[in-house]
TORMIPA-318729 format. One line per field, with one value per atom (N, C-alpha, C): residue number from 1; residue in one letter; chain; atom name; x, z, y. Coordinates in nm, 4 decimals. Each point is the difference from the previous one (the first is absolute). Last residue first. Example, Ala and Ser with C-alpha at 12.3 -4.5 7.8 and 13.67 -1.06 7.14 Angstrom:
2
num <- [2; 2; 2; 1; 1; 1]
residu <- [S; S; S; A; A; A]
chaine <- [A; A; A; A; A; A]
atome <- [N; CA; C; N; CA; C]
east <- [1.2850; 0.0820; -0.0770; 0.0290; -0.0890; 0.0900]
up <- [0.7080; 0.0060; 0.0730; -0.0070; 0.0000; 0.0000]
north <- [-0.2250; 0.1190; 0.1090; -0.5720; 0.1190; 0.1200]
// end
This chain:
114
num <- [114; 114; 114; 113; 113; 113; 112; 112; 112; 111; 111; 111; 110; 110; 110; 109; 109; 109; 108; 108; 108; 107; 107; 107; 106; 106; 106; 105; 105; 105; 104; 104; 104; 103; 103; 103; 102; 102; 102; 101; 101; 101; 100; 100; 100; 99; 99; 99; 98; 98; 98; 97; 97; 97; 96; 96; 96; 95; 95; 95; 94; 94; 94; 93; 93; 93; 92; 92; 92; 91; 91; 91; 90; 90; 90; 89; 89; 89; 88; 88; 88; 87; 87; 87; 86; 86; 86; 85; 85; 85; 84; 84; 84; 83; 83; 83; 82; 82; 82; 81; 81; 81; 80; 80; 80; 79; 79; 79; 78; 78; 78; 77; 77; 77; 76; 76; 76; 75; 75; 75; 74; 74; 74; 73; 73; 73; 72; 72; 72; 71; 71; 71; 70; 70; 70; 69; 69; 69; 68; 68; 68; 67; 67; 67; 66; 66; 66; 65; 65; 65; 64; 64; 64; 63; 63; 63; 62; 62; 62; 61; 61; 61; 60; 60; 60; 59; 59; 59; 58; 58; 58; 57; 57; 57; 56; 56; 56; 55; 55; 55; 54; 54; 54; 53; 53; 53; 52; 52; 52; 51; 51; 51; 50; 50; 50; 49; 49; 49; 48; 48; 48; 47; 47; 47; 46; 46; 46; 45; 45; 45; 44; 44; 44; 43; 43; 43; 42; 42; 42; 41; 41; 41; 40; 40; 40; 39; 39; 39; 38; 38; 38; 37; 37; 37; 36; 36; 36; 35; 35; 35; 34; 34; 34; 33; 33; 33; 32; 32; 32; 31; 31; 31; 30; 30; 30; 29; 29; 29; 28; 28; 28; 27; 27; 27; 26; 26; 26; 25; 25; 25; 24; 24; 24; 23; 23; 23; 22; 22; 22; 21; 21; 21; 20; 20; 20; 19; 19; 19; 18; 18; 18; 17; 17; 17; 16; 16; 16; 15; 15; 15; 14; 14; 14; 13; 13; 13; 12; 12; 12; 11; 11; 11; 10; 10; 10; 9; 9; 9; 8; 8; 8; 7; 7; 7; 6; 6; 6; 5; 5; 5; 4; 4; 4; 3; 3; 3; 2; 2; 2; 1; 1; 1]
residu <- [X; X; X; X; X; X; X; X; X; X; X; X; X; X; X; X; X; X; X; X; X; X; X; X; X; X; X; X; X; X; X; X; X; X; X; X; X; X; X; X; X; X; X; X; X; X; X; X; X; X; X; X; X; X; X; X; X; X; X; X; X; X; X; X; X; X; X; X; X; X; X; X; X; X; X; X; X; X; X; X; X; X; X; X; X; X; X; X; X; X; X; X; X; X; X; X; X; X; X; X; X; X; X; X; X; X; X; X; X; X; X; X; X; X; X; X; X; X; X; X; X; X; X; X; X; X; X; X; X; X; X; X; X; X; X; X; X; X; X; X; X; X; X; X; X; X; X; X; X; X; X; X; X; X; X; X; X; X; X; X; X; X; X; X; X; X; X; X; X; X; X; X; X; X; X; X; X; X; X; X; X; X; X; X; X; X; X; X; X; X; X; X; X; X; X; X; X; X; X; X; X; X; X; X; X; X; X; X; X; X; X; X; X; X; X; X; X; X; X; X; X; X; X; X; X; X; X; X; X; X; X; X; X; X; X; X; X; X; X; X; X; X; X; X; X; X; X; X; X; X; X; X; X; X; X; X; X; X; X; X; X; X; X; X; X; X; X; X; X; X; X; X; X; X; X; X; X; X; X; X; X; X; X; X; X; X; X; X; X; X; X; X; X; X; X; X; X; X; X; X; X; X; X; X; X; X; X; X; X; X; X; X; X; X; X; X; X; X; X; X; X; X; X; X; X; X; X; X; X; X; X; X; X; X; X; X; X; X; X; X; X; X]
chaine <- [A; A; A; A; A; A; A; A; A; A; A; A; A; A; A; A; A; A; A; A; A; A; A; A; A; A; A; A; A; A; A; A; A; A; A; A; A; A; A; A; A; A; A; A; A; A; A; A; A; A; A; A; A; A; A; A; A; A; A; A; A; A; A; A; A; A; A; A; A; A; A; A; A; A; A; A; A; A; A; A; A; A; A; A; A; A; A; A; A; A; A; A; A; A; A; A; A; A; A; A; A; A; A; A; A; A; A; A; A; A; A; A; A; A; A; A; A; A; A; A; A; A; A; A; A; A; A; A; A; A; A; A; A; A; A; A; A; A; A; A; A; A; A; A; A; A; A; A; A; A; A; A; A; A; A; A; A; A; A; A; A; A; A; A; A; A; A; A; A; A; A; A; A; A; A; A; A; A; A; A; A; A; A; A; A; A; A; A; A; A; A; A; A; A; A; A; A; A; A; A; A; A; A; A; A; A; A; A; A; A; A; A; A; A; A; A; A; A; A; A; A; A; A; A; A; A; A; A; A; A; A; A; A; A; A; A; A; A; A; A; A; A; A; A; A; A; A; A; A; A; A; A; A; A; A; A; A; A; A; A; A; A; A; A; A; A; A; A; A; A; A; A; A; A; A; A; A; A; A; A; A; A; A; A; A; A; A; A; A; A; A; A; A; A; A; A; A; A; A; A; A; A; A; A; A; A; A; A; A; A; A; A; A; A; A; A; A; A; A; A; A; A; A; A; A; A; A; A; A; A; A; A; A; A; A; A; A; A; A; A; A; A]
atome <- [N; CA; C; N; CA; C; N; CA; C; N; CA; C; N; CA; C; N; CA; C; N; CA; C; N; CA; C; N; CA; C; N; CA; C; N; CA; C; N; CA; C; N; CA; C; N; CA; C; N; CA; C; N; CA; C; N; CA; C; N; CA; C; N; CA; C; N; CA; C; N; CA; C; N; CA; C; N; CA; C; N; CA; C; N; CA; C; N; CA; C; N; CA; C; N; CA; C; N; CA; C; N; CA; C; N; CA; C; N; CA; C; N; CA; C; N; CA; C; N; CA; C; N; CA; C; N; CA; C; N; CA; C; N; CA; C; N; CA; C; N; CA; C; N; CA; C; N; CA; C; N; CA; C; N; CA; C; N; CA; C; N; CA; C; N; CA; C; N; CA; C; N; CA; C; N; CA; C; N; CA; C; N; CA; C; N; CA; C; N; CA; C; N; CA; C; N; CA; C; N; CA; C; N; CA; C; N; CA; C; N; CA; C; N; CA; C; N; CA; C; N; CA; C; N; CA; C; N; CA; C; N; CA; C; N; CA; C; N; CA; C; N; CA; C; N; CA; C; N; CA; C; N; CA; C; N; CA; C; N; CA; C; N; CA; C; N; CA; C; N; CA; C; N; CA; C; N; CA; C; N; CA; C; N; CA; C; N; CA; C; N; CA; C; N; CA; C; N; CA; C; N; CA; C; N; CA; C; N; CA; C; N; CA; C; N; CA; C; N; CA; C; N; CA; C; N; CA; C; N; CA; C; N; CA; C; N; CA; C; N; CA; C; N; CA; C; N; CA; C; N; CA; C; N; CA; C; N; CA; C; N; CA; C; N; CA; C; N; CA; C; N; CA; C; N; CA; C; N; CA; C; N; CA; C; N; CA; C; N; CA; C; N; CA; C; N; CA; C]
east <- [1.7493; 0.0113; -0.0515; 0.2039; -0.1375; 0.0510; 0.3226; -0.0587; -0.1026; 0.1304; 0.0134; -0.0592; 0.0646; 0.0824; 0.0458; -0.3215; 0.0831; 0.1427; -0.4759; 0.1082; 0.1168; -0.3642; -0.0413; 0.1166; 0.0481; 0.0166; -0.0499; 0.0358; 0.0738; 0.0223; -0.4133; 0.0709; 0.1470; -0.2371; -0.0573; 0.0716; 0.1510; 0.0189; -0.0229; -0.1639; 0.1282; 0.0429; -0.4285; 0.0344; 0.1045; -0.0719; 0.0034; -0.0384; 0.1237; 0.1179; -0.0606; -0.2680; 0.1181; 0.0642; -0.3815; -0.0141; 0.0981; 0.0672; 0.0083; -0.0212; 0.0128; 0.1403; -0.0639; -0.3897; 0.0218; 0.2064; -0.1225; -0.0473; 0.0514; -0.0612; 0.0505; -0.0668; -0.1855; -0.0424; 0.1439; -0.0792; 0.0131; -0.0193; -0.0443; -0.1220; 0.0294; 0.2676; -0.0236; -0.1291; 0.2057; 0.0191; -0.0658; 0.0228; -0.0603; -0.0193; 0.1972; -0.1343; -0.0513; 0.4626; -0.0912; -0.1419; 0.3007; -0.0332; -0.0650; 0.0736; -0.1207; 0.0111; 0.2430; -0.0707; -0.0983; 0.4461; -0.1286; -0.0120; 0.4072; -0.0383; -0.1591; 0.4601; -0.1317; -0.0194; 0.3239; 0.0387; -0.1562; 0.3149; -0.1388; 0.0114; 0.4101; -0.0657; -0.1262; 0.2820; -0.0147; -0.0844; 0.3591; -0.0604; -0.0146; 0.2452; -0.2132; -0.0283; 0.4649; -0.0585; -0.1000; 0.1808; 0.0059; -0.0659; 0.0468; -0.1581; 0.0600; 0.3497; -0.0720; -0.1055; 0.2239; 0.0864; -0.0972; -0.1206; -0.0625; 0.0859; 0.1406; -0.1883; 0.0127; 0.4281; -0.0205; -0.1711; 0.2196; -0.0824; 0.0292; 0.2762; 0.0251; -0.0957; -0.0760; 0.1895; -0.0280; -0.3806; 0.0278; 0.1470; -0.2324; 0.0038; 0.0921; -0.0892; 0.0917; 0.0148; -0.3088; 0.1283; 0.1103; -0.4538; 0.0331; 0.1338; -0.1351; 0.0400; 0.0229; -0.0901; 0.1246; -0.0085; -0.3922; 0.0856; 0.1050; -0.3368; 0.0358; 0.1003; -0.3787; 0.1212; 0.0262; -0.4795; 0.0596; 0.1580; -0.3711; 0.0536; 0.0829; -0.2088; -0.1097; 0.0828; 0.0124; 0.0576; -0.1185; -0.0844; -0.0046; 0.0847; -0.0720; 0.0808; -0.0093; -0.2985; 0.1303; 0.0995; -0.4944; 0.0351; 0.1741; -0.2986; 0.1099; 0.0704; -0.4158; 0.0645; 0.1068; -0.2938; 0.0051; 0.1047; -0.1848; 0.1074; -0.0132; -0.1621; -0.0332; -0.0177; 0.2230; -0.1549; -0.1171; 0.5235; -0.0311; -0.1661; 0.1189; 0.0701; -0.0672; 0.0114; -0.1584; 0.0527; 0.3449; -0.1367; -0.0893; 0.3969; -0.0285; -0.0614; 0.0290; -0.0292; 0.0065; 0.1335; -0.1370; -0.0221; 0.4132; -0.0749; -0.1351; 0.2648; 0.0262; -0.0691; -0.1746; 0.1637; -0.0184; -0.2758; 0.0000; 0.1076; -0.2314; 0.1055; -0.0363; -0.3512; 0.0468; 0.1499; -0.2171; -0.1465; 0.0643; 0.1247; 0.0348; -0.1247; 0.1566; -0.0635; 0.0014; 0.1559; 0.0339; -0.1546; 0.1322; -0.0280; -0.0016; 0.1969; 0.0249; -0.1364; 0.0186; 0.0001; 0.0564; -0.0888; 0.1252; -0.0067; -0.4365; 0.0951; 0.1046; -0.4497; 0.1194; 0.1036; -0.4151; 0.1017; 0.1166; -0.3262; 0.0946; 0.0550; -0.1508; -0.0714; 0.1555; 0.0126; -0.1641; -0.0332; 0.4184; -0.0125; -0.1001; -0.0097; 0.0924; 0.0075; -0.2670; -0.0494; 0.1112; 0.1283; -0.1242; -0.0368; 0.2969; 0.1019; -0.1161; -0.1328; 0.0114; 0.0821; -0.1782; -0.1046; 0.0562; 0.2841; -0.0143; -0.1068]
up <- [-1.3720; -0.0805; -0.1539; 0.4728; -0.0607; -0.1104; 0.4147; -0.1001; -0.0888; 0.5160; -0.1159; -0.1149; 0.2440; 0.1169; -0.0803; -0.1041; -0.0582; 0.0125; 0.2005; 0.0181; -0.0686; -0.0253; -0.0449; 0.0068; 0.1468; -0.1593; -0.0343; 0.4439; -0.0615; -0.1366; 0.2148; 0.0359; -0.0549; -0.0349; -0.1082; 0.0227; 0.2875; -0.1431; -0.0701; 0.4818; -0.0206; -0.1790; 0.0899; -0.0742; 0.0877; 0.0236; -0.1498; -0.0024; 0.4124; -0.1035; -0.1009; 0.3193; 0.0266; -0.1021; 0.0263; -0.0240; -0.0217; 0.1763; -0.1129; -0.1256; 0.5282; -0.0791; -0.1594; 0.3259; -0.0646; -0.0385; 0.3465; -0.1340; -0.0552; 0.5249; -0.1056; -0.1263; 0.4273; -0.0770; -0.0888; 0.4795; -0.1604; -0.0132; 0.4632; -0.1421; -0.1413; 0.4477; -0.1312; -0.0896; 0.3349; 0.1323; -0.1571; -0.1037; 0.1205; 0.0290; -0.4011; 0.0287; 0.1292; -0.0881; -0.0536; -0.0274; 0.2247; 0.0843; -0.0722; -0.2489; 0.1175; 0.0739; -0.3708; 0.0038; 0.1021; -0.0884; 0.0124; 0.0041; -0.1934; 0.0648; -0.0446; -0.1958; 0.0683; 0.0883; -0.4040; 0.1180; 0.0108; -0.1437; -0.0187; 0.0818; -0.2387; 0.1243; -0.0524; -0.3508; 0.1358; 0.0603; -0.1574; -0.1039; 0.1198; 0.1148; -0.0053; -0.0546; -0.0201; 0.1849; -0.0372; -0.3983; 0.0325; 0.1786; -0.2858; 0.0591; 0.0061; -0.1452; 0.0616; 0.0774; -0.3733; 0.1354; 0.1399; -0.5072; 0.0730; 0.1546; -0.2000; 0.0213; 0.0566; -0.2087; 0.1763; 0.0742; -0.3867; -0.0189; 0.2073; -0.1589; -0.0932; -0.0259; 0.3089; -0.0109; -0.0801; 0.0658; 0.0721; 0.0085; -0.2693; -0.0985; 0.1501; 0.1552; -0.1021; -0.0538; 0.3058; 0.0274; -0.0251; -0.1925; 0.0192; 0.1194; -0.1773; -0.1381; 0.0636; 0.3160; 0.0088; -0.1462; 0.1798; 0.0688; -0.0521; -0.4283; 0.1746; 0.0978; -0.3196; -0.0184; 0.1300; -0.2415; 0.1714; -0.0251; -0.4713; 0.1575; 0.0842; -0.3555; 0.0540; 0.0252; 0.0068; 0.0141; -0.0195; -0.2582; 0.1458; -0.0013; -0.3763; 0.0474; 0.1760; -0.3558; -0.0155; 0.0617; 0.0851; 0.0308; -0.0388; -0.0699; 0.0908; 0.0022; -0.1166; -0.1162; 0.0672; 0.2498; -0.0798; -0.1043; 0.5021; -0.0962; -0.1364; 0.3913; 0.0140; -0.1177; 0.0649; 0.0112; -0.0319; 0.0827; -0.1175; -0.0124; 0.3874; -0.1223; -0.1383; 0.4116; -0.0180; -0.1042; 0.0667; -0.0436; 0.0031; 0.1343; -0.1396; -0.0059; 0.4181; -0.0357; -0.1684; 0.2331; 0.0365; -0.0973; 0.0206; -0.0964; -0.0267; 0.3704; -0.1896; -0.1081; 0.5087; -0.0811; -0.0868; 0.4747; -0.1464; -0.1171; 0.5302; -0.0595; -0.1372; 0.2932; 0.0147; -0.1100; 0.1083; -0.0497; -0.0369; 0.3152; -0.1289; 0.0215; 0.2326; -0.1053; -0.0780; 0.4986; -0.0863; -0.0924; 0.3710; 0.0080; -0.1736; 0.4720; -0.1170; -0.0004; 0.3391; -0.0211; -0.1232; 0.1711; 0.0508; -0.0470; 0.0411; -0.0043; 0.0424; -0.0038; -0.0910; -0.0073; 0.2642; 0.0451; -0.0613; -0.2260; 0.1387; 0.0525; -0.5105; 0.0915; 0.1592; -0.4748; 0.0650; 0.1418; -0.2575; 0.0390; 0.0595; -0.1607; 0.1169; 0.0304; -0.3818; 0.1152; 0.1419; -0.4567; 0.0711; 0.1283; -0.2172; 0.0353; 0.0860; -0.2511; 0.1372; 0.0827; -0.4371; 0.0556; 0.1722; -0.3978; 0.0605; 0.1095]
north <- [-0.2301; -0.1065; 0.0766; 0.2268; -0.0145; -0.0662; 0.0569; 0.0338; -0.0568; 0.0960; -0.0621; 0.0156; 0.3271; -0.0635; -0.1508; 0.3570; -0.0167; -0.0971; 0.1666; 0.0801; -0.0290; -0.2786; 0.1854; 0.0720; -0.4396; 0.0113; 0.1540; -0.1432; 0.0012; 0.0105; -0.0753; 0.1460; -0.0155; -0.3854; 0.1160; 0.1045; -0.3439; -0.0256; 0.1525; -0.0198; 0.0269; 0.0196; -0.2078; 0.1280; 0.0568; -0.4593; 0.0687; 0.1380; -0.2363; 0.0223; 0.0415; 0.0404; 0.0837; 0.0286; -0.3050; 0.1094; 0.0915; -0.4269; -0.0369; 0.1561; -0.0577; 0.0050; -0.0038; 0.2344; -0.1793; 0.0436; 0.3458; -0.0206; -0.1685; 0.1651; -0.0003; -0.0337; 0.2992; -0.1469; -0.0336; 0.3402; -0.0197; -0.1421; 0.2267; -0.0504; -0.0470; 0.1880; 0.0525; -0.0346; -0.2686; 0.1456; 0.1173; -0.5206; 0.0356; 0.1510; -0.1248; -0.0413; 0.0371; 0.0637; 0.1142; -0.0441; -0.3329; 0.1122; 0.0974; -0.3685; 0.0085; 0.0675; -0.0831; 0.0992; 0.0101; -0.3381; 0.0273; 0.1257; -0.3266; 0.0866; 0.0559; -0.3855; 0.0448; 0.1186; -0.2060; 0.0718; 0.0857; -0.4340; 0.0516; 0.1233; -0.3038; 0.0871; 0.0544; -0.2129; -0.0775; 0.0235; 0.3127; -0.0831; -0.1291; 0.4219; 0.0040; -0.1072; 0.0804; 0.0134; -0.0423; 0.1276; -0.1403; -0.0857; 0.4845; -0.0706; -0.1880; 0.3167; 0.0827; -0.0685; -0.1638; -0.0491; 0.0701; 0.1169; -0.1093; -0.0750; 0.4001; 0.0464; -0.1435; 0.0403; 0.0317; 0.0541; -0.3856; 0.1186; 0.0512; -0.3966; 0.0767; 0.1304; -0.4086; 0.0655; 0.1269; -0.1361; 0.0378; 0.0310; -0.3309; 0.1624; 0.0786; -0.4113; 0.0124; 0.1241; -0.0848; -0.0001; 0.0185; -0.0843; 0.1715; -0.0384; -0.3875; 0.0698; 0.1408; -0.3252; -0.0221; 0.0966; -0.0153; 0.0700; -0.0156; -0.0608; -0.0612; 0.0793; 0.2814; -0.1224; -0.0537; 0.0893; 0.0127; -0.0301; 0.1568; -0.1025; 0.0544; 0.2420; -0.0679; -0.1628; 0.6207; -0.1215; -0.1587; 0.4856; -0.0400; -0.1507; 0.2378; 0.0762; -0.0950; -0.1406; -0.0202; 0.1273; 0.0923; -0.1623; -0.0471; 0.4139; -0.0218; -0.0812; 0.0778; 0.0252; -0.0005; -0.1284; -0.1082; 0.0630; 0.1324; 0.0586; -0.1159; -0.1377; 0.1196; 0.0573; -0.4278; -0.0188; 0.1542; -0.0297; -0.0491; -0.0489; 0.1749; 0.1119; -0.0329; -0.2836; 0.1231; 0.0532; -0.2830; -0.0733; 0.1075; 0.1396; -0.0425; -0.0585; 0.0433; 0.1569; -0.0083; -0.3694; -0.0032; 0.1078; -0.0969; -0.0556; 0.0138; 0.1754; 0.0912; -0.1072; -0.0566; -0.0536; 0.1303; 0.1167; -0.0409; 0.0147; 0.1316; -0.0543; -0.0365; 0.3099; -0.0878; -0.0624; 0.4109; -0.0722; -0.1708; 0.4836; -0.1173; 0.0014; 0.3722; 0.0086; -0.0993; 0.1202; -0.0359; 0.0010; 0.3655; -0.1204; -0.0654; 0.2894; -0.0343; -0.0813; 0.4306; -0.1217; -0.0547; 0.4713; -0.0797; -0.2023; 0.2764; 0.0686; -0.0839; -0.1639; -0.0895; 0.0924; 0.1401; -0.1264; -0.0579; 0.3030; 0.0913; -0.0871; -0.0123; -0.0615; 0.0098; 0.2124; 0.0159; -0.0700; -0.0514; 0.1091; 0.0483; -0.4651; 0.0386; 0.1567; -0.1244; -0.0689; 0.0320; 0.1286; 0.1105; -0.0832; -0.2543; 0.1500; 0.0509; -0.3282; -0.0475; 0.0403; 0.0872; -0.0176; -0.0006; -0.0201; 0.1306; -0.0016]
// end
């Protein structure tokens, strides 16, 4: 939200976009903070990588996983340095994000509490 107020506040950035990463990161990655984060968690979180050719496979047969076959592979980079520069903002550590993305989800029920 920090960086909603920064653009509305700040008269040059009218009309402008600007991105909010904090950089790329696997699903594995994001299960490692999880499971480091989160310990009671731990068996709900994935803890391997299948190979391309296994989600290929499931892929005949699930239309979720045919869905992200494009993506499997691809990094998909992007900077915050324009909302650094013209804004000031700072991004937040990724590692911060995901665990309390996590928490907030569980308050809300989104997942469920152990």
């Amino acid at each position: 939200a920090e960086i909603h107020i920064r653009a509305m506040q700040t008269e040059h950035a009218a009309g402008e976009r600007f991105l909010a990463v904090g950089g790329f990161r696997t699903m594995k990655e994001v299960a490692d903070v999880l499971r480091e984060a989160c310990p009671d968690y731990r068996k709900r979180l994935p803890m391997v990588t299948l190979p391309v050719w296994l989600l290929r496979f499931f892929a005949l047969f699930d239309a979720d996983t045919r869905g992200v076959l494009n993506e499997l592979g691809k990094r998909r980079e992007a900077t915050a340095a324009k909302a650094r520069n013209s804004l000031g903002w700072e991004v937040r550590p990724a590692e911060e994000s995901i665990v309390e993305t996590a928490k907030s989800m569980i308050s809300l029920g989104i997942v469920k509490e152990l």
